[in-house]
N, C-alpha and C positions, 0 to 999 in steps of 0.2 A: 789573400783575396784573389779571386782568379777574376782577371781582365779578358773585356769581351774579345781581344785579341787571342791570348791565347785560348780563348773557348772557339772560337772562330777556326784554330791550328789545330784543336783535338775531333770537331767536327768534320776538318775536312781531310784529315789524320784516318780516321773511320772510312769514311763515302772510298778515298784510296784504297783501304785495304776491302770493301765489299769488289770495287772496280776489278782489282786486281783478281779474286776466289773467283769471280763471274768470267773474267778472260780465262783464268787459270782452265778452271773446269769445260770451257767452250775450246779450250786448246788440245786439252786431255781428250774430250771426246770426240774431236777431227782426227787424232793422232791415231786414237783408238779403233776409228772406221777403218782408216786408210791402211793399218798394221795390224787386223783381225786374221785369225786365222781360223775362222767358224765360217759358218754358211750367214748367208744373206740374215732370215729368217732371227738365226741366232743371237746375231749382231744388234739386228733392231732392235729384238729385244735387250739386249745386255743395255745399249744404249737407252732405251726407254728405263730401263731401272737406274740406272746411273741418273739419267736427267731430273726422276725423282727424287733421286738421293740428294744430289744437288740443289736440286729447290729447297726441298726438306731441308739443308744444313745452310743453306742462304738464308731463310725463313726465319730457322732459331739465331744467326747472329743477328740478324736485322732486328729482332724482337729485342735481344742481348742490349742490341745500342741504340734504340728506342728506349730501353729502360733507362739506361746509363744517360741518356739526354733528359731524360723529366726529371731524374735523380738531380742532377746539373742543376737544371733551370730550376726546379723548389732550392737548392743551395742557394742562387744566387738570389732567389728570390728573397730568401728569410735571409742572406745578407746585407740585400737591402731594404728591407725595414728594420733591419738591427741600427741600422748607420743610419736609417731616416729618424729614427728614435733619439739617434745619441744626436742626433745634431739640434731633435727637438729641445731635447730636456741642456744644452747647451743655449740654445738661444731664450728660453725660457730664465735660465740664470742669467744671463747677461742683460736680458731686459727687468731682472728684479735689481740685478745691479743697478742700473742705469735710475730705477724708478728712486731707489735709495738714494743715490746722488742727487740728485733733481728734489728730491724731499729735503735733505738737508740745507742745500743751495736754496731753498724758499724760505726755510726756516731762519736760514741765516740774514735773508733778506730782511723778513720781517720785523728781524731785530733790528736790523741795522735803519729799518725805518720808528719803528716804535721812538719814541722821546723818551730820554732817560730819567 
């Protein structure tokens, strides 16, 4: 069963590596202004399609780990009403127990008041 901690460590495991593609790409394309060997013109453009490229592959892993989060959260979700379950039909036994002892312990009383 995966604990809110480590869901906490895969979450913030993710948000890192999106930080990181966004510096990444924002590093590549300063690097790429400053070490162009095009015209002005040409550049902005190369750069305006890279920025979309970028978005564009930002976009789908964001979507990638949006998915893999609601994946997650119904897991933990249906794991816990599996375990709200087992705990019901656990205490459900324990109080038919319980009713059975308390039935006997009356019975027994009874007798033990009855005149023989």
């Amino acid at each position: 069963m995966i604990n809110e901690n480590q869901e906490l460590k895969v979450h913030s495991n993710i948000l890192d590596v999106l930080t990181g593609l966004l510096i990444g790409g924002l590093a590549g394309a300063v690097t790429m202004l400053l070490l162009a060997p095009q015209s002005g013109k040409e550049t902005r453009l190369q750069i305006q399609e890279k920025g979309i490229e970028l978005r564009d592959r930002t976009s789908g892993v964001l979507d990638d780990v949006l998915a893999q989060i609601r994946l997650d959260g119904k897991k933990i979700n249906n794991s816990g009403r599996k375990m709200a379950k087992e705990l019901m039909h656990t205490g459900q036994s324990l109080v038919a127990d319980q009713l059975e002892h308390l039935s006997d312990a009356a019975q027994a009383g009874k007798k033990a008041i009855e005149p023989s």
